[in-house]
C-alpha positions as CSV (number, residue, x, y, z in Angstrom):
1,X,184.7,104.9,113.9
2,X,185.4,101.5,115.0
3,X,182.9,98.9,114.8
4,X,180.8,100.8,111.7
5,X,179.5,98.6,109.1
6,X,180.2,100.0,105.6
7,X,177.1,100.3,103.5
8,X,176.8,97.6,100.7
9,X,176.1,98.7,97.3
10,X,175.7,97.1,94.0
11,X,178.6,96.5,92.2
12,X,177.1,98.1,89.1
13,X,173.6,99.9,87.6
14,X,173.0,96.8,85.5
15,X,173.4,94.2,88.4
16,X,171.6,96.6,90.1
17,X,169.0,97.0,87.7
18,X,168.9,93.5,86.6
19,X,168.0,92.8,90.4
20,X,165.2,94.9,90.3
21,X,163.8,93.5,87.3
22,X,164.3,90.0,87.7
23,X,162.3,90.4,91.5
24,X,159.9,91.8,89.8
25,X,159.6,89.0,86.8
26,X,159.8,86.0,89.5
27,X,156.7,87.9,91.6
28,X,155.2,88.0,88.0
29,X,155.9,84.3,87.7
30,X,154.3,83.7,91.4
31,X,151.3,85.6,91.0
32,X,150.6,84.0,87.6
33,X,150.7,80.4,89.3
34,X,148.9,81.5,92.0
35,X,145.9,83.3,89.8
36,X,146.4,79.7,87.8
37,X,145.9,77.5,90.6
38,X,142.9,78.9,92.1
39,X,140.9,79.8,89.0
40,X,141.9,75.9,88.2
41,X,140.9,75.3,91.7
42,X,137.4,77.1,90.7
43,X,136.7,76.2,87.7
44,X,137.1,71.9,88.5
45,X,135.2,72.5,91.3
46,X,132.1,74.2,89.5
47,X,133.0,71.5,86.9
48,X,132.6,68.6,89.8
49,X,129.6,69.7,91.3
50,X,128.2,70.1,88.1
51,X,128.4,66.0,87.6
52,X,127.6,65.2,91.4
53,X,124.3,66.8,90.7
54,X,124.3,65.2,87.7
55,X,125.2,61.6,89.3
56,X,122.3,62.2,91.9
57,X,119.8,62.7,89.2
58,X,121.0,59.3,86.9
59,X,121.5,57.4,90.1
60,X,117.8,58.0,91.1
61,X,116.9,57.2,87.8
62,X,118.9,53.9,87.6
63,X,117.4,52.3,90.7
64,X,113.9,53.6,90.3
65,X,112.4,50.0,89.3
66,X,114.9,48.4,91.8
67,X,113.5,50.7,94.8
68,X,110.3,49.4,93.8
69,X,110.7,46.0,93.9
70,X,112.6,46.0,97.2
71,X,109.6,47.8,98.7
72,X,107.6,45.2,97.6
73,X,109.5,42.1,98.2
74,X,110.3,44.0,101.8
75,X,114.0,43.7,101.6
76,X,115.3,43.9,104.9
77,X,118.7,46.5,106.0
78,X,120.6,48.3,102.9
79,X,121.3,46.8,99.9
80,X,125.0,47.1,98.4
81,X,126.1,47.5,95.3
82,X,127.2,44.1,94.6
83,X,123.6,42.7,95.7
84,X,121.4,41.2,93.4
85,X,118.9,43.8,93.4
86,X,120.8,45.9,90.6
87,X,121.4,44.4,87.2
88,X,125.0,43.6,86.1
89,X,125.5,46.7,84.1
90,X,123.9,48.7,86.6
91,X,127.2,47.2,89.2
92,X,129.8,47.6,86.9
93,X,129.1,51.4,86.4
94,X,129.5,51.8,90.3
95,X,132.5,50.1,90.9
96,X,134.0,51.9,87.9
97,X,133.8,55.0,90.7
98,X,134.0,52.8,93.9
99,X,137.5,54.1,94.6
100,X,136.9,57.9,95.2
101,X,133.0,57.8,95.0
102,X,130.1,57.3,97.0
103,X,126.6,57.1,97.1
104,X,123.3,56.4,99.5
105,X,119.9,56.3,99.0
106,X,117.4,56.9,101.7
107,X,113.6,56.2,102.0
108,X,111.3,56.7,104.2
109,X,114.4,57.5,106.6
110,X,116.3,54.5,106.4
111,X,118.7,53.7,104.0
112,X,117.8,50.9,101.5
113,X,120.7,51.6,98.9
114,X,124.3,52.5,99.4
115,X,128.1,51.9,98.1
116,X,130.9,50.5,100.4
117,X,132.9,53.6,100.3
118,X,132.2,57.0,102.1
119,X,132.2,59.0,105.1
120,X,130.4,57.2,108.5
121,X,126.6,56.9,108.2
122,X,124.8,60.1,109.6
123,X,121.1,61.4,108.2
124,X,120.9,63.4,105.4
125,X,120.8,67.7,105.0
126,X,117.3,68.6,105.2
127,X,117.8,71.0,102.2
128,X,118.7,70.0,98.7
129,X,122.8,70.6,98.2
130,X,126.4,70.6,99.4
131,X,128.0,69.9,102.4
132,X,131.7,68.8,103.3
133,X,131.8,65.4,105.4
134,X,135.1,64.4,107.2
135,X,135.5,60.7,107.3
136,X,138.3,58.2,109.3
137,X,140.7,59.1,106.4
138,X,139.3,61.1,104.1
139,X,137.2,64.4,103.6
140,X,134.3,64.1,101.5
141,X,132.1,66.7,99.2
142,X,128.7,65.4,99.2
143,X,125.6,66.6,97.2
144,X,122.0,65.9,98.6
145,X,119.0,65.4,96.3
146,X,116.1,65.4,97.9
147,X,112.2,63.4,96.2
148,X,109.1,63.9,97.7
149,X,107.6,61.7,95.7
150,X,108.0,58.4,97.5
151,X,110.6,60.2,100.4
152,X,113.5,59.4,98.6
153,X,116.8,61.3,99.4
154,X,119.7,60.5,96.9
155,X,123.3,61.6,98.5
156,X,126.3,61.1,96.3
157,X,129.7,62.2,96.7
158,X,133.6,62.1,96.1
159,X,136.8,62.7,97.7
160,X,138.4,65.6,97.7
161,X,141.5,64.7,97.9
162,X,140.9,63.8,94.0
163,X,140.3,67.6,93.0
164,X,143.5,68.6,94.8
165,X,145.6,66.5,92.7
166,X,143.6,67.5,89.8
167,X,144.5,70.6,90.9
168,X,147.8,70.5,91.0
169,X,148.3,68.7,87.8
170,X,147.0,71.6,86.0
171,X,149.0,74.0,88.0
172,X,152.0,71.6,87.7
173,X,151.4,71.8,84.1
174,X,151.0,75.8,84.1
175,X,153.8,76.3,85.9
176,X,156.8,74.0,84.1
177,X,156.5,77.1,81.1
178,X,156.7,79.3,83.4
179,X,159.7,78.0,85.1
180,X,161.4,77.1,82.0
181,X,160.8,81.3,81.2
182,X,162.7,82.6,84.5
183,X,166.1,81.4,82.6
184,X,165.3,82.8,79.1
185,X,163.6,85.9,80.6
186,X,166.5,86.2,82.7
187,X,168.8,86.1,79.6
188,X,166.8,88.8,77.6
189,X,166.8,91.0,80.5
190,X,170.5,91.0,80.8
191,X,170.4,91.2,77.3
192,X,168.7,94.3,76.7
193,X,169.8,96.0,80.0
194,X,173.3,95.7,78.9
195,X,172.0,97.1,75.4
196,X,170.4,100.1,76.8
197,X,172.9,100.9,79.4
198,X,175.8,101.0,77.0
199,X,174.8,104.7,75.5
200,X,174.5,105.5,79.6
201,X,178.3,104.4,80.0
202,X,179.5,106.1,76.6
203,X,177.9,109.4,78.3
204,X,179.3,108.3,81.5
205,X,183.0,108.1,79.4
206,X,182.6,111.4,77.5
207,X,181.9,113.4,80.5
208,X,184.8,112.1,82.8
209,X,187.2,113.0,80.0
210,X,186.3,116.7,79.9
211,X,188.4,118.8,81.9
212,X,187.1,121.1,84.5
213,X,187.3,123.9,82.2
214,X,186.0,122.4,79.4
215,X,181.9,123.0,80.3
216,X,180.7,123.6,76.7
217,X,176.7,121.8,75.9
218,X,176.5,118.2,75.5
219,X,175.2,117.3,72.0
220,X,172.0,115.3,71.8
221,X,171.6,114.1,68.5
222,X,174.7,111.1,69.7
223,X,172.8,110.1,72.2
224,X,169.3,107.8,71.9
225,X,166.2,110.0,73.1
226,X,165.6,108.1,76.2
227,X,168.8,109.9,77.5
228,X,168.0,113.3,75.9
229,X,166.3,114.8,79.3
230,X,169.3,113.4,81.0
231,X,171.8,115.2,78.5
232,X,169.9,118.4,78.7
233,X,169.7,118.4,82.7
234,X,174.1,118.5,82.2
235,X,173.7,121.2,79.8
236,X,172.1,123.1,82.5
237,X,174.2,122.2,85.1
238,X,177.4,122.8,82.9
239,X,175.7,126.2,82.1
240,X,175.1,126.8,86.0
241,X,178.6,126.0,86.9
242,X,180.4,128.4,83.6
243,X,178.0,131.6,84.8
244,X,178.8,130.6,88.7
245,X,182.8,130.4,87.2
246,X,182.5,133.4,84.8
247,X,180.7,135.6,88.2
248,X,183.5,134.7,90.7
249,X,186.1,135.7,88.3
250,X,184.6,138.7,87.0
251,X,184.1,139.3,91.5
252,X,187.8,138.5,92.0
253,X,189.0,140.7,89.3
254,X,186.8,143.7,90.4
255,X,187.5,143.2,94.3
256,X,191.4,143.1,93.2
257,X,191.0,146.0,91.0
258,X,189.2,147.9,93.8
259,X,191.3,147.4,96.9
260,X,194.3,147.8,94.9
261,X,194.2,151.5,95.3
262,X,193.3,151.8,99.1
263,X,195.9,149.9,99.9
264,X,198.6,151.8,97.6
265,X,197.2,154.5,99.7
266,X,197.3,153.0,102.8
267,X,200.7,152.5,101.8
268,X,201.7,156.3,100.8
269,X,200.4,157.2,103.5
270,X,202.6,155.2,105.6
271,X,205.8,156.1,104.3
272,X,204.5,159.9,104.4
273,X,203.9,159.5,108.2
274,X,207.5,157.9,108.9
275,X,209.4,160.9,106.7
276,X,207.3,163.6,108.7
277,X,208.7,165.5,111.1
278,X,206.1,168.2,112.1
279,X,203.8,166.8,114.9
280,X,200.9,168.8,113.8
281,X,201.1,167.2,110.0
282,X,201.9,163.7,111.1
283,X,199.1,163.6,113.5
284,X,196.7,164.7,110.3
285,X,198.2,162.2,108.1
286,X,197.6,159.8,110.8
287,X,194.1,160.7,110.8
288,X,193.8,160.5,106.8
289,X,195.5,157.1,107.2
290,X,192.6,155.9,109.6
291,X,190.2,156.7,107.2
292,X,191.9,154.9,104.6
293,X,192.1,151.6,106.5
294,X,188.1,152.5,107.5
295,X,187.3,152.6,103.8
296,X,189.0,149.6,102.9
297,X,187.8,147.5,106.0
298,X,184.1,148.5,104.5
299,X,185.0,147.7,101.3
300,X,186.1,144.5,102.3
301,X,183.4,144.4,104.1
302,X,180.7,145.2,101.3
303,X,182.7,142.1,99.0
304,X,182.4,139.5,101.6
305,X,178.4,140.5,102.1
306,X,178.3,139.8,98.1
307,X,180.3,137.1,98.3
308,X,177.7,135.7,101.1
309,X,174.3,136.7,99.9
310,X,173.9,133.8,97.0
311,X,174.6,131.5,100.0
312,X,171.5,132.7,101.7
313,X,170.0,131.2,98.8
314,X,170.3,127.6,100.9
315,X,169.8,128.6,104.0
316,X,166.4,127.6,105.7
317,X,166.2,130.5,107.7
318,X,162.8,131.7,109.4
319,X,160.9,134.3,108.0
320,X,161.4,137.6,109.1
321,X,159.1,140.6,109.3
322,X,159.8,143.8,107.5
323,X,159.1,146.5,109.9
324,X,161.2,145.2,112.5
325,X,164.4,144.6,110.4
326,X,163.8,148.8,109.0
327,X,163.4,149.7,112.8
328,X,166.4,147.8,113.6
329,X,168.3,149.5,110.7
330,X,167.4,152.8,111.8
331,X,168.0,152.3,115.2
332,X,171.7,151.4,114.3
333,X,172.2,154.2,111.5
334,X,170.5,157.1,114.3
335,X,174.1,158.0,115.5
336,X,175.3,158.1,111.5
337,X,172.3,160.1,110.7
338,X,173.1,162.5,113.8
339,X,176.4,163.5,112.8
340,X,175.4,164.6,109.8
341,X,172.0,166.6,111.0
342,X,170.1,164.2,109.1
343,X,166.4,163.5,110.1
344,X,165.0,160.5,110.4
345,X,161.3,159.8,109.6
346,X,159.2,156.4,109.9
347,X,155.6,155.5,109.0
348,X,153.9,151.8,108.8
349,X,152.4,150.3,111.7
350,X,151.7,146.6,111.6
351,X,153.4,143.1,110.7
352,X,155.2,143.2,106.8
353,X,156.2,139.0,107.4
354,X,158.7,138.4,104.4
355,X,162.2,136.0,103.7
356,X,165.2,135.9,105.4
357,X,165.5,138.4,108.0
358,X,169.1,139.1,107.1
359,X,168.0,139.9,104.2
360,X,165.5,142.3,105.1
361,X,168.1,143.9,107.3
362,X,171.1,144.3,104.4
363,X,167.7,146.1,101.9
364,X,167.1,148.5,104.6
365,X,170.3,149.5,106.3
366,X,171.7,149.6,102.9
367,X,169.0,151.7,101.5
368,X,168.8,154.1,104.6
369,X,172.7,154.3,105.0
370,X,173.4,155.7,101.6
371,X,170.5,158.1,101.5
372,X,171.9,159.3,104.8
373,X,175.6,159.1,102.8
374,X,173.8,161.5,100.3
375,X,170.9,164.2,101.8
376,X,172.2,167.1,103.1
377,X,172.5,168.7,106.5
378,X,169.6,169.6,108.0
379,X,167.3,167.2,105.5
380,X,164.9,164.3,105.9
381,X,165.6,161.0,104.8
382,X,161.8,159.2,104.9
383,X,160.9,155.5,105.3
384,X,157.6,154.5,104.6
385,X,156.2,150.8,104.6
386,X,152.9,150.0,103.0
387,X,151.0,146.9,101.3
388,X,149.8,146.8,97.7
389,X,148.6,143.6,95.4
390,X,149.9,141.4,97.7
391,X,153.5,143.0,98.0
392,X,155.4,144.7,100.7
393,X,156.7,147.8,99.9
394,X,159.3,149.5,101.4
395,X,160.4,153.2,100.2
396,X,162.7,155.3,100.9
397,X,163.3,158.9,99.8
398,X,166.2,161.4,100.1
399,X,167.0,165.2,99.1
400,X,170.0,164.3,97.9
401,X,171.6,165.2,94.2
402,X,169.5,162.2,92.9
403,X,170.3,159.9,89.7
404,X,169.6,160.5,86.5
405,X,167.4,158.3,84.6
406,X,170.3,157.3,82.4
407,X,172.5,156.2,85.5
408,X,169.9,154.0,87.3
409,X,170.6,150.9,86.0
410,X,174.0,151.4,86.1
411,X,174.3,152.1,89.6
412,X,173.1,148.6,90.7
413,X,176.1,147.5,88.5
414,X,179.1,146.4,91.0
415,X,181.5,149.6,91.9
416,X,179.5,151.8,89.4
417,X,179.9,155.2,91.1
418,X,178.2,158.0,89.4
419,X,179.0,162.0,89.3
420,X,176.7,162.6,92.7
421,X,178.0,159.6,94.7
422,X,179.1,160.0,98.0
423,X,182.9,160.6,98.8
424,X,183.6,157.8,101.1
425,X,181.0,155.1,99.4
426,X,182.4,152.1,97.7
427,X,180.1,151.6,94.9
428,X,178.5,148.4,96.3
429,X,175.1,149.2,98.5
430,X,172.7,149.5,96.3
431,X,174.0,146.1,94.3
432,X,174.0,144.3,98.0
433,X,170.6,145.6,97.6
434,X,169.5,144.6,94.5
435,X,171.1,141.2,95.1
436,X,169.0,140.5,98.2
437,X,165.8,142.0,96.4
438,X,166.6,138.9,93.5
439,X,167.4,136.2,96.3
440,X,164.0,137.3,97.5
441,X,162.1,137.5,94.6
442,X,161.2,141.1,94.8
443,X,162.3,144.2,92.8
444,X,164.2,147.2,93.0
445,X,163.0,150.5,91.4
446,X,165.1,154.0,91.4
447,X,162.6,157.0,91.0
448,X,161.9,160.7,91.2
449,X,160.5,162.0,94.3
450,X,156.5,162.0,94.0
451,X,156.2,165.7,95.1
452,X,158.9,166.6,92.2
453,X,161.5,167.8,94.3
454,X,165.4,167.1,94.3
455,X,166.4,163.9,95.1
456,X,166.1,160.0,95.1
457,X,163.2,157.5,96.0
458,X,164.3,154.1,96.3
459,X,161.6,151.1,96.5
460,X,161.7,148.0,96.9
461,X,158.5,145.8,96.5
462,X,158.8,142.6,98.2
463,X,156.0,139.4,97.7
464,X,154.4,138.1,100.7
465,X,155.4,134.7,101.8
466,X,152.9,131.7,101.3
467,X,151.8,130.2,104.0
468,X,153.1,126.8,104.8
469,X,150.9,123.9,102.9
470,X,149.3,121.3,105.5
């Protein structure tokens, strides 16, 4: 269709694979740097406020005496750090941090001692602590220190610009072996990939040179055991695909075998008609030859029903109910039962909800049709329903000449026709039966009749479907 996009692929499982992987080891590499950078980020900044508060208190200390004596002289407005009120040691440790540190001291609520760096004057926090101050250029991290004793406040602070690159030094200095890793990583991912995809591409060889005939068990001791559920999920598969091979032979060789003789007889038949020259007798061997072609349009009929059921396996039909597929099979094989005075008897009231409903229709018309095929005129042919240990079970009992014990498993066998089978029957109802019975999980039994009379009880147990989970 014009104007459809093909869909991409991969051009092989290994780029594919190494893809995958190498995503995943780059997100590896980004979350390391980022867990890096912030517990860097934490662990300065616990480390910095650690020595503000430690700055306050030494700062306090250091100009203790010099508070003093400026309240005494009465120095007038704040002193600096370069005024002579501090001693020369005591300046030179200040402007060691004059570039990215401050510091103010307040008394009586006026400030008397302060550094020419910082954030615009404004009164201190009234609690003890840290606060963020945003100066003309810079953003500042402040710590507050509050003394009663003599109404001293001590604020001292830095920039926090200087953390960030901190910071990101550390980070910086994280993240270059991480960096150099993606390549090497990237190397010994390939590497081993390639490694432990070439046993996948020897498999991948050995199975393409099989032919389609050749569907004989992988061995797994070649392979490493990694692949060993792979190479036994094959096995099963090439099993699935011999038995599926080996049944549609032995059903082509069987349906061949069978028809083979209607259809001589069909032709005999035929070429008796066209050399016949009595009216009467050709009209009869017309008739015989219309039952011929009726047998061998059901037989063909019964091999394409086989031929369809395992199909029904897939199909995601809606559940059926029981009853209503029987009474529809009855209500179709009345007229057959009719012409051969053959009564019809029903019993089970209420809903039997099983499988496929196609399937519930082939178990009962098949089942009903060839006791019909077998009871005798002027017999019953029962169909009971009923509900036991959470089954469905459908029965159905004849008068007819019955199986013997011996014979029951046999007659579920494809074309199996025992001594008491019906003239006309093909050999194939009861294993369209027991067909649909597997496909549905249930079972087929052949018994005596309970009240130890002649003839045949068929049942057929069916499990009840579970309900659908939320």
């Amino acid at each position: 269709m014009a104007g459809r996009r093909p869909l991409a692929r991969p051009t092989s499982l290994l780029v594919a694979l190494f893809g995958r992987v190498g995503v995943l080891f780059l997100v590896i590499v980004l979350v390391v740097g980022l867990v890096a950078f912030f517990t860097a980020q934490r662990r300065i900044n616990e480390i910095y406020d650690g020595q503000l508060i430690i700055g306050a208190n030494v700062l306090l200390a250091l100009t203790s005496d010099e508070l003093k004596e400026a309240a005494a002289t009465g120095a007038q407005g704040p002193l600096t750090v370069d005024s002579d009120i501090l001693a020369p040691e005591d300046r030179q440790a200040f402007d060691d941090y004059a570039d990215w540190r401050m510091f103010r001291i307040w008394q009586g609520g006026k400030v008397v001692l302060r550094s020419d760096t910082g954030p615009p004057l404004t009164p201190p926090a009234a609690q003890n602590g840290f606060s963020e101050v945003a100066g003309p250029q810079d953003s500042w991290r402040i710590y507050t220190l509050h003394v009663p004793h003599g109404d001293v406040t001590v604020q001292i602070g830095e920039r926090s610009d200087i953390r960030l690159v901190l910071v990101q030094g550390i980070a910086l200095g994280l993240a270059l072996p991480l960096l150099l890793l993606i390549p090497i990583g990237g190397v010994l991912i390939w590497l081993t990939l390639s490694d432990g995809l070439q046993a996948l591409r020897t498999l991948i060889s050995e199975i393409g040179r099989r032919t389609m005939r050749d569907l004989s068990p992988l061995p797994l001791d070649p392979w490493p055991r990694d692949l060993h559920p792979l190479v036994r999920s094959i096995n099963r598969l090439f099993e699935r695909i011999d038995r599926s091979l080996q049944n549609e032979r032995r059903f082509l060789d069987d349906a061949a075998h069978q028809l083979r003789t209607p259809l001589a007889a069909v032709k005999l038949q035929a070429q008796l008609i066209g050399g016949e020259g009595d009216a009467a007798e050709r009209q009869l061997m017309t008739s015989q030859l219309v039952e011929s072609v009726d047998r061998a349009s059901a037989l063909t009929d019964s091999l394409l029903t086989l031929a369809r059921l395992e199909a029904r396996r897939a199909v995601g039909a809606a559940a059926g109910d029981l009853r209503a597929e029987t009474v529809a099979a009855l209500a179709d094989l009345a007229p057959v039962a009719a012409r051969r005075a053959v009564e019809l008897s029903f019993e089970g009231a209420g809903t039997y909800p099983g499988g496929d409903p196609v399937l519930l229709r082939l178990i009962a018309a098949n089942l009903v049709e060839n006791a019909i095929n077998h009871a005798p005129e002027g017999s019953e042919v029962a169909v009971r329903l009923s509900t036991a240990q959470g089954a469905h079970r459908l029965s159905v009992t004849d008068a007819g000449p019955g199986i013997p014990p011996a014979e029951r498993a046999k007659v579920l066998e494809r074309f199996y026709r025992g001594a008491g089978a019906a003239p006309k029957g093909s050999g194939l109802g009861l294993s369209i039966v027991g067909e649909a019975v597997r496909l549905l999980g249930g079972k087929l039994e052949l018994r005596d009749r309970a009240d130890g009379t002649r003839g045949l009880c068929a049942v057929v147990e069916l499990p009840e479907p579970r309900p659908a989970s939320a």
